[in-house]
C-alpha positions, 0 to 999 in steps of 0.5 A: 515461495510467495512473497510481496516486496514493496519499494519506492519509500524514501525520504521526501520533504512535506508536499513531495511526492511518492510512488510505492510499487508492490512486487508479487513473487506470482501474476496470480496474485494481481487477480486479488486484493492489494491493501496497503498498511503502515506503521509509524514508531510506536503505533499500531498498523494502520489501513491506508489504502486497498484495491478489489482484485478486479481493480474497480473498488478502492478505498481509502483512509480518511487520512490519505484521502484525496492524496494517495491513489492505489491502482492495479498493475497487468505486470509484476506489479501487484498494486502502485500507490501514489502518495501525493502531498505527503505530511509529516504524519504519513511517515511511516512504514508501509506495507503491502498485503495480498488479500485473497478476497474479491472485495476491499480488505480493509482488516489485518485479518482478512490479510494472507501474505504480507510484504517486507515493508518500505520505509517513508519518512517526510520532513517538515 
């Protein structure tokens, strides 16, 4: 059965720092796109961040630009996202998505399986 788990959230003070890592059940999903979600309480998800499966095009949401970078991973590793300056507003759950595309999927849509979630939370 395929499966992606994310972990690496916590708790972390504004201004810390984070590394989210996503976990594939199979090597060959680090040959695809990895997107990374969240959802903060009562709101919709969210795109955050995703990588081609060549792992040479990413994008990012305007929000986390310049803060969070995402990066492909040889090993079980799927994708890392590091999170860096975090506010209190990227609090969240975040979500890794395998997207079977050779471009960036930035749409929930273009998502074929999804992790469990990690939980963010940054206090002010």
């Amino acid at each position: 059965q395929v499966r992606l788990e994310e972990s690496g959230g916590g708790l972390v003070q504004a201004g810390g720092s984070l590394r989210l890592s996503c976990s594939a059940s199979e090597r060959t999903f680090n040959n695809y796109g990895i997107t990374w979600f969240r959802q903060a309480p009562g709101k919709e998800r969210e795109f955050v961040a995703g990588i081609s499966g060549a792992g040479f095009n990413t994008r990012y949401a305007d929000s986390v630009k310049g803060r969070f970078t995402i990066s492909r991973d040889k090993s079980k590793i799927a994708a890392i996202l590091k999170m860096n300056s975090l506010e209190p507003e990227d609090t969240a759950v975040y979500y890794c998505a395998a997207c079977f595309s050779e471009g960036v999927v930035t749409n929930s849509d273009g998502v074929d399986y999804w992790g469990q979630g990690t939980q963010v939370i940054v206090s002010s």
